[in-house]
Residue, then its C-alpha position, 0 to 999 in steps of 0.5 A: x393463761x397458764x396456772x403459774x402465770x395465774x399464781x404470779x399474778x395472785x401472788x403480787x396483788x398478795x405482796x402489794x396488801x401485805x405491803x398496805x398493812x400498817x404494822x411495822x412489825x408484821x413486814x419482815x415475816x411477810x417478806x420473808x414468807x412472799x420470798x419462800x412462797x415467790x421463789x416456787x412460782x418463779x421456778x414453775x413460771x420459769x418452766x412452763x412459760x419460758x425465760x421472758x414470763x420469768x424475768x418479768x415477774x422477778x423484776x416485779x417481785x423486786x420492785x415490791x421487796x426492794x429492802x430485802x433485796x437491797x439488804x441482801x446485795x449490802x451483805x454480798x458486797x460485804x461478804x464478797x466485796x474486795x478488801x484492800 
């Protein structure tokens, strides 16, 4: 296995503890700090293992920050969305 499959895989196993903390409080800079340290490793995944690897684990991180991810579609389709 390569390092960055090894790192993508640390960093979901760290993404689902973060997600088992009981403070509402604590979710959002964690989010915020998987997202910053995720993107790296899905870029380096991306390089070293090829497309396939690298869709896999975006489609895992997704799935483990979906409101971030659902917040930011709102604001694209507010921001971007057609106005009539």
């Amino acid at each position: 296995m390569s390092l960055p499959f090894i790192l993508a895989c640390l960093w979901c196993i760290a993404a689902n503890f973060a997600g088992m903390l009981p403070s509402r409080r604590s979710h959002w800079p964690a989010a915020y700090t998987l997202i910053a340290l995720g993107l790296p490793i899905l870029a380096w995944l991306y390089l070293e293992d090829g497309p396939w690897f690298a869709l896999v684990f975006l489609i895992a991180g997704m799935s483990i920050l979906r409101w971030p991810v659902r917040f930011l579609f709102r604001w694209l389709n507010r921001t971007l969305g057609t106005k009539e």
